[in-house]
C-alpha positions, 0 to 999 in steps of 0.5 A: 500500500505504499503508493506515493499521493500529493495534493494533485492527486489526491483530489482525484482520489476522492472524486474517483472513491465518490465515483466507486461508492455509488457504483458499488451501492447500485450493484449490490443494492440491485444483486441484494433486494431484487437478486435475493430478497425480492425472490426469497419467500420465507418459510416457502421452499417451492414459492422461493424456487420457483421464484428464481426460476421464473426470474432467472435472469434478474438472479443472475444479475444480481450474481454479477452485481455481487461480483462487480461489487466485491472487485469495486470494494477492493480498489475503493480500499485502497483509495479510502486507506491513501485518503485517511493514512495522513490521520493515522497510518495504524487506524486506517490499515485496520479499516482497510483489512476489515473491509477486505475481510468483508470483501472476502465474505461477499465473494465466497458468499456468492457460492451459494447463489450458484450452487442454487442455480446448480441445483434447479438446472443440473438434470442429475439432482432432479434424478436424485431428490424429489421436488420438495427435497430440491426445493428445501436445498434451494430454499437453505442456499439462499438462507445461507446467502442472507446469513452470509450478509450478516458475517460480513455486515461485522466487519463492515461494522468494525470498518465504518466505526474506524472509518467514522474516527477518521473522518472526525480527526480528518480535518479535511472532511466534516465532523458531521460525516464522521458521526454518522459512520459512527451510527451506521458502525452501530446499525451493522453490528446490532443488525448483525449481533442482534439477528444471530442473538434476538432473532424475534426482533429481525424486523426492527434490525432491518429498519434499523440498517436501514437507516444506516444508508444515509452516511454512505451515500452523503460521503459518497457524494461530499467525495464526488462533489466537492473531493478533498482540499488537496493543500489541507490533505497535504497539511495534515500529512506533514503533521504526525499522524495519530497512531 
């Protein structure tokens, strides 16, 4: 990660981690609730499965949105660990590796979307299984995706906390950034913490992530809009970091 960034390009840097969040927002908002949630019924196997084979290719969409996002969140790892290492060199490696852990658990997460594709297109299962024994499979692989969500919404969790301390020590971003990555480090961790612990109370967890979104999204424009103050970037770089 030792990249070398002055005050040119650092600008640059932000607008284009602007740029990355949005694009990522999309693709996993879109491979989430209309590639998952949206054909999800719970409790109903064969209304689930048949669900997906009915809305195949929006599910295979929605595939390839969890894949572009999860490439998407490795170059934007890199850009936020350049934009916050004047802060503190420490506190922004570890936001960078617990969003690459994060990365890592989408990617292997989207194995059980492609084992249910497997199951409902391979004739050989067919053979085996009987309809409601196949539509039982489908039904856990696409539970297993959703609890996958939850595992890596930890550390995301962890991420946004530091990130939110970062921002809040910037002084080249606005404190008020800083505290609403704090509230949605919160909203992760008890969504997550609280399906696995409280799972009677998964309704209020689902509201309460999302009221997380809107500190992603006014960081993500604040980067796209307005960037960074290249000499206060570079000011702050000549001060030693905190950790």
């Amino acid at each position: 990660m030792n990249i070398s960034v002055n005050s040119s390009s650092i600008s640059k840097i932000a607008r284009f981690s602007g740029f990355l969040y949005l694009f990522i927002a999309v693709c996993g908002g879109f491979a989430f609730f209309a590639g998952y949630e949206n054909l999800l019924v719970p409790e109903d196997s064969a209304a689930t499965a048949n669900n997906i084979i009915n809305s195949e290719a929006i599910f295979r969409i929605g595939f390839a949105g969890d894949a572009l996002t999860f490439l998407g969140e490795i170059v934007l790892t890199i850009l936020l660990y350049q934009l916050f290492k004047p802060v503190s060199k420490t506190f922004s490696q570890i936001a960078a590796f617990s969003r690459l852990a994060m990365t890592t658990m989408i990617g292997m997460n989207l194995l059980n979307k492609l084992i249910v594709l497997h199951l409902l297109n391979s004739a050989d299962y067919s053979a085996i299984f009987t309809t409601e024994q196949l539509h039982a499979l489908v039904n856990l692989f696409m539970t297993a995706y959703g609890f996958g969500s939850l595992i890596w919404g930890i550390f995301f969790g962890l991420h946004l906390l530091i990130i939110g301390y970062l921002i809040f020590n910037s002084s080249y971003f606005p404190k008020l950034l800083g505290i609403l990555f704090a509230f949605a480090s919160f909203g992760y961790l008890i969504d997550s913490f609280g399906t696995f612990l409280l799972p009677q109370f998964g309704a209020f967890y689902t509201v309460v992530i999302l009221a997380t979104i809107p500190a992603e999204l006014a960081f993500a424009f604040w980067l796209l809009i307005k960037g960074v103050n290249g000499k206060q970037w570079e000011k702050r770089a000549l001060v030693p970091a905190l950790l």
